[in-house]
N, C-alpha and C positions, 0 to 999 in steps of 0.2 A: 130470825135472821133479818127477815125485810123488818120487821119492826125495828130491829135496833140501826141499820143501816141508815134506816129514816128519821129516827131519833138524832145519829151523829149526825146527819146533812144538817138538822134543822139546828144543833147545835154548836155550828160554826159557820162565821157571815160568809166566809173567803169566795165559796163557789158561787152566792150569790151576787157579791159584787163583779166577778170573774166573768160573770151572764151578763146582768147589768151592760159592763164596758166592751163586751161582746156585741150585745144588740146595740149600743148606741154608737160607738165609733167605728163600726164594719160597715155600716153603709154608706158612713162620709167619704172615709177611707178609698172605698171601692168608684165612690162616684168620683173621690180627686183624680184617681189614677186615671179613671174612664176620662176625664175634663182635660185632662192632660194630655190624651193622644187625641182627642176632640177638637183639642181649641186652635185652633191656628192663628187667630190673633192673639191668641197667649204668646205662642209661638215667634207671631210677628213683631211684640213688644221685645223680645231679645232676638230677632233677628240683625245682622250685619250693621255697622255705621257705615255708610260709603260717602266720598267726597267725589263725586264726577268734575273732574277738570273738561267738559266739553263742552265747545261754543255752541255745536248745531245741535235738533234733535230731542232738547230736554225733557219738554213735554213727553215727546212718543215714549223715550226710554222709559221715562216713568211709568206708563201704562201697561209697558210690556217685560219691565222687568220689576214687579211690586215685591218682588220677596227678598228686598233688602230695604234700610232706611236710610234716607238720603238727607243727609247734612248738609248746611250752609258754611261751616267753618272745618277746616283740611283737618284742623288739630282734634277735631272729636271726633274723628271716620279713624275706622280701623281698617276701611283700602280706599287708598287712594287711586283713583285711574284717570289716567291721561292719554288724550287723543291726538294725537299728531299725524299729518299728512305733508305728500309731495306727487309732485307731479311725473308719471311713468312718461314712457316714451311711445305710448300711443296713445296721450294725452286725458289716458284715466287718471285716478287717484291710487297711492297705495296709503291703505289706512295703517297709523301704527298703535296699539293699545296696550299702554303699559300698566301692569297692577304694581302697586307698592305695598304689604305690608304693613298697618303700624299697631301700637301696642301691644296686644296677645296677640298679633299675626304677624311683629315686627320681623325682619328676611325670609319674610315668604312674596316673593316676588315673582311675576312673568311675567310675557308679553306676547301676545298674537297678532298678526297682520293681516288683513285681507283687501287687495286689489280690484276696482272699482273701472268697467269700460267706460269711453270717455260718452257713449251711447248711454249709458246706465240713467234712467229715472231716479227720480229721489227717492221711492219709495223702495226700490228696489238696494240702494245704497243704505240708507237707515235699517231694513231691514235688515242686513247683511252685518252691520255697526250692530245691533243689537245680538245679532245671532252670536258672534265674538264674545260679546261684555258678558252674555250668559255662561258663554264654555269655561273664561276666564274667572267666573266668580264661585266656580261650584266646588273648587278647592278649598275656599275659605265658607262655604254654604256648609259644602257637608261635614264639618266640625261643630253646628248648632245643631237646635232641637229641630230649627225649620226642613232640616234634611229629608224628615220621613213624609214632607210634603211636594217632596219634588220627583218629579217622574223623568227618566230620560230617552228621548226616542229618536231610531235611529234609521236612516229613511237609506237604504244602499241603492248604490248607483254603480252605474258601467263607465269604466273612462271611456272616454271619448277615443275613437283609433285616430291617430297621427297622419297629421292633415296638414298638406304645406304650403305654407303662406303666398299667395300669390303679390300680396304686395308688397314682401321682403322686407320688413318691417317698417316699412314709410308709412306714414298717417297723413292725411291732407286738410286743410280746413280755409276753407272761404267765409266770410262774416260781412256784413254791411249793416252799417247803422244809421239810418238819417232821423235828422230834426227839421221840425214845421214850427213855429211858433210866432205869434205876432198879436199887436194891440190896435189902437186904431190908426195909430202916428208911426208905429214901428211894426219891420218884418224881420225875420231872420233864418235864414235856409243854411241848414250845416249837413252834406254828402260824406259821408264815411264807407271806407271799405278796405277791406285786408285779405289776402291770402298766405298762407304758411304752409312747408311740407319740413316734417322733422320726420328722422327716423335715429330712433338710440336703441342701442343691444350694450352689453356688459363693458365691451369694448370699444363701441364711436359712440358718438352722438353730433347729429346735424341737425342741422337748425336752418331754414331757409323762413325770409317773410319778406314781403312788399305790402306798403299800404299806400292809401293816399286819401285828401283830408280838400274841402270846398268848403269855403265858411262866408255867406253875404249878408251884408247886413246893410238895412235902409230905415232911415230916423224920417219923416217931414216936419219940416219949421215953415213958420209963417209963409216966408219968403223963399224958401227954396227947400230940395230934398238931397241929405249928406248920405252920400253910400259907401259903403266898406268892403272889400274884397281880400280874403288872404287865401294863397295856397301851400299846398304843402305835398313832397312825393317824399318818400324811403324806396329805402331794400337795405336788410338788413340779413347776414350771415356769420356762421359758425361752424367749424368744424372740432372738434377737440376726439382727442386718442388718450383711452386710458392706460396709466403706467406705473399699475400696484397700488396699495390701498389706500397712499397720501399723494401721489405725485398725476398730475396732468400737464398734457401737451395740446397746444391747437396753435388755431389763427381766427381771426375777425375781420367783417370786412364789410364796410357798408358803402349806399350811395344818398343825396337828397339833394331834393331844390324846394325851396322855402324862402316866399316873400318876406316875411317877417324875420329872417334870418340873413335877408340880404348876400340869397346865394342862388347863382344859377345852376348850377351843378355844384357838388361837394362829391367826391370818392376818399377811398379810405382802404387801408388792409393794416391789419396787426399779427403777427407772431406773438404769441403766450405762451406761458406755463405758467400752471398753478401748484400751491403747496400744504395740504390742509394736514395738520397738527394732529385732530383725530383723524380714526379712519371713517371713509365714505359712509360703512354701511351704517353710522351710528348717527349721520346726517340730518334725523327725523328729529333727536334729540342734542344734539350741540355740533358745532364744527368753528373751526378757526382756521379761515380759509387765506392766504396770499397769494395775490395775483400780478403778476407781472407782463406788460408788454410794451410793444415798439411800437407806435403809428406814423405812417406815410403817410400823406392827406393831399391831393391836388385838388383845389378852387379857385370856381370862377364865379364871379361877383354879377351878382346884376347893374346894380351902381359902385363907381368908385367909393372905397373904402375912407377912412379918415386918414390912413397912413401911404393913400395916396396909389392905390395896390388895386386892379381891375383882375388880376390873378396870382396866384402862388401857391408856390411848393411849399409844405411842411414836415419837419422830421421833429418826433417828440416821443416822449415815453412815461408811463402812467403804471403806479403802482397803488393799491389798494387793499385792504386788511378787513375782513368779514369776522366778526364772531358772533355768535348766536347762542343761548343755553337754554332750554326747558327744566327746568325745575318744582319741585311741588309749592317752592314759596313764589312762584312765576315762573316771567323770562324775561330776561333781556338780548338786546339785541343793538348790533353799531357798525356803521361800514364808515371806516378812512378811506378817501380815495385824492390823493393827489397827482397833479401831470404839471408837465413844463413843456418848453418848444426849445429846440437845442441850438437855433440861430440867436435866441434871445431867452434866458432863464426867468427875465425879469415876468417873460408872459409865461401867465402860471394859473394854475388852481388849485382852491382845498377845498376838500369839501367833506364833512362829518355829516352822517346821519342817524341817526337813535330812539330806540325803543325801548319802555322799561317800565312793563308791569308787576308790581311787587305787591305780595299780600303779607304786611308790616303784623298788625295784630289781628286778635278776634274780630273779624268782620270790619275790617280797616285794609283797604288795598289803593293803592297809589300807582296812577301810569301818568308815563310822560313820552311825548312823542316830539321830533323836531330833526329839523336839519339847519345847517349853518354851513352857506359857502364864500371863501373869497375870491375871489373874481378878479383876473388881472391878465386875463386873453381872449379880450372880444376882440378880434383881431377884423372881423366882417362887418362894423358898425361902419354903414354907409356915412360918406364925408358931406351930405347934403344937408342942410337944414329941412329939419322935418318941419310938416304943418302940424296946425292947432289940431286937426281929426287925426292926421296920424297918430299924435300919443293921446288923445282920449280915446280913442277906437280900438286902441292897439294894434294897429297896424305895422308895427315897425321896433325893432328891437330897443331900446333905451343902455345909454352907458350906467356901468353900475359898479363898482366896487367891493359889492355883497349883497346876498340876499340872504333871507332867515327866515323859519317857520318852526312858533313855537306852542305846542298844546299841552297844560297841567291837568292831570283830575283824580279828584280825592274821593274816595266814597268812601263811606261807615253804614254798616249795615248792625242790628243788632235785633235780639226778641227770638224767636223760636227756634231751636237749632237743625228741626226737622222739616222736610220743605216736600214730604211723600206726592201731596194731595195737587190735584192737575184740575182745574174748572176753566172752562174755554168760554163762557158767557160773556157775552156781551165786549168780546177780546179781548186783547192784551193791554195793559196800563201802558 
């Protein structure tokens, strides 16, 4: 029986090929599988495409979030995220961080916030920015192989017991800036300084600031030494009352004296209302805001005017048109704001301003920035002939009919679509 058993074995190949393919392909087999739960840079080669839309931070992010790969061009990332921020009313930040979805993740989208005191260090804010991007990405994470390399830890905490605000939501800030600067012929001393108190809840928001501004300047020539003097005082205020999720109400009201302005005193009060198209909360990412109001204005002139006028009363009114969009192919951005005086229509202003960066093609993006205004109510332009250092100094306002400021710029970027890798040597280009 064992004879003939071993006879049949020996007279058919099948088992022995069957062994054969046994021993040689079982332990590639076993080692792929093994390389497979091993390899994390296997893993990281199909890990996420991500497009990060954010100006600050890129560096840090990259170190601290490596388990995705980061694109230079939006159309090759499969999320897109974008960072938007505004300013709270006790002068932090609230961050907004939108995920987008694209091709195998196309409407899978979300967004998370996180609010930033105005105390807050940087590191402490990027931290915080990073901690987000990570919550945000683990939806679109844990659909890869890279999932089985992510661990998630969860640190509990006590809320805080309910503690009330002794300074009733007002925030205060003092700042001063000055400049020293000078050559061997030339000096120039510029005194700066400001204070503000705002306090905004769901429902007000106030606005108070005063500043004021010393600027000297002394040239020596041959023959003599030409000195320059201008100053400058504000107070600037706001009130507005919110009234549902497009509609606002306020008033405005400033004060100033300004050499260069040819004003001894200026005050000021406006009643407004405003009317924004979206609603507020969606702010971070578009709004199309009009604004409307009435200004009163009493000045007194330091010199007679040209139209012969040492003071006067003004009544005028000023309306204005905001829109703004973020987008993944950019944003743009544009404020109309036109006024008149109601004694005389002819005194008027326009004024356009705009922004608009667009990413056209593959590593091709185009911004243009500028404003254009015309000018047809200088109503304070002193009636005296200026001197030769008044207008090369600047010291004195000049008649104008318009100004403009225009900046183009084109970039093309192209070559690797992955931008992972962070080397701080020798610093930034």
């Amino acid at each position: 029986m064992n004879r003939k058993g071993n006879a049949g074995m020996k007279g058919s190949p099948f088992p022995y090929l069957l062994l054969m393919c046994l021993t040689v392909c079982a332990p590639g087999t076993l080692s792929s599988v093994q390389e497979k739960a091993d390899d994390p840079a296997g893993a990281q080669r199909n890990a996420i495409k991500v497009f990060c839309d954010v100006s600050r931070y890129m560096d840090y992010i990259k170190k601290e979030v490596p388990f995705v790969n980061y694109v230079r061009d939006r159309k090759e990332a499969q999320v897109h995220i974008m960072l938007t921020q505004r300013r709270t009313g006790s002068r932090g930040e609230e961050y907004t961080m939108t995920f987008m979805g694209q091709l195998n993740f196309t409407g899978l989208d979300d967004t998370l916030k996180y609010v930033s005191r105005q105390m807050d260090p940087e590191e402490i804010i990027r931290g915080n920015i990073v901690r987000i991007m990570k919550m945000g990405l683990m939806r679109y994470v844990s659909r890869t192989s890279l999932a089985e390399y992510i661990t998630i830890d969860y640190q509990q905490r006590t809320d805080p017991a309910a503690v009330a605000d002794k300074w009733n939501y007002w925030v205060f800030n003092i700042q001063t800036n000055n400049e020293l600067n000078g050559e061997e012929l030339s000096r120039e001393l510029i005194l700066r300084g400001s204070v503000s108190a705002d306090r905004v809840t769901p429902g007000w928001k106030l606005h108070l600031n005063a500043n004021a501004e010393n600027n000297t300047e002394e040239y020596e020539t041959e023959d003599r030494t030409i000195s320059s003097s201008t100053r400058y005082r504000g107070f600037r205020g706001m009130i507005v009352k919110s009234i549902g999720e497009h509609w606002s109400a306020g008033a405005c009201g400033s004060a100033r004296s300004s050499v260069f302005e040819n004003m001894k005193l200026s005050w000021n009060v406006a009643p407004a209302i405003e009317y924004n198209v979206f609603p507020y909360r969606e702010s971070t990412r578009k709004e199309f805001r009009w604004l409307y109001r009435v200004d009163y204005t009493d000045i007194r002139y330091n010199e007679e005017t040209i139209f012969f006028k040492t003071r006067e009363n003004l009544l005028g009114e000023n309306l204005s048109s905001t829109f703004e969009i973020k987008e993944k192919w950019g944003s743009v951005s544009w404020t109309m704001e036109g006024s008149h005086y109601f004694h005389d229509f002819k005194k008027n202003r326009l004024r356009l301003h705009t922004n608009v960066n667009l990413r056209l093609l593959e590593g091709f993006s185009l911004n243009i920035h500028g404003n254009i205004t015309r000018i047809h109510d200088q109503l304070s332009l002193s009636g005296k002939d200026l001197t030769e250092e008044q207008i090369l100094l600047g010291q004195r306002q000049l008649a104008t009919n318009y100004d403009y400021f225009l900046s183009l710029g084109l970039r093309y970027t192209f070559g690797s679509i992955f931008s992972n890798v962070v080397n701080p040597r020798f610093g930034d280009d």
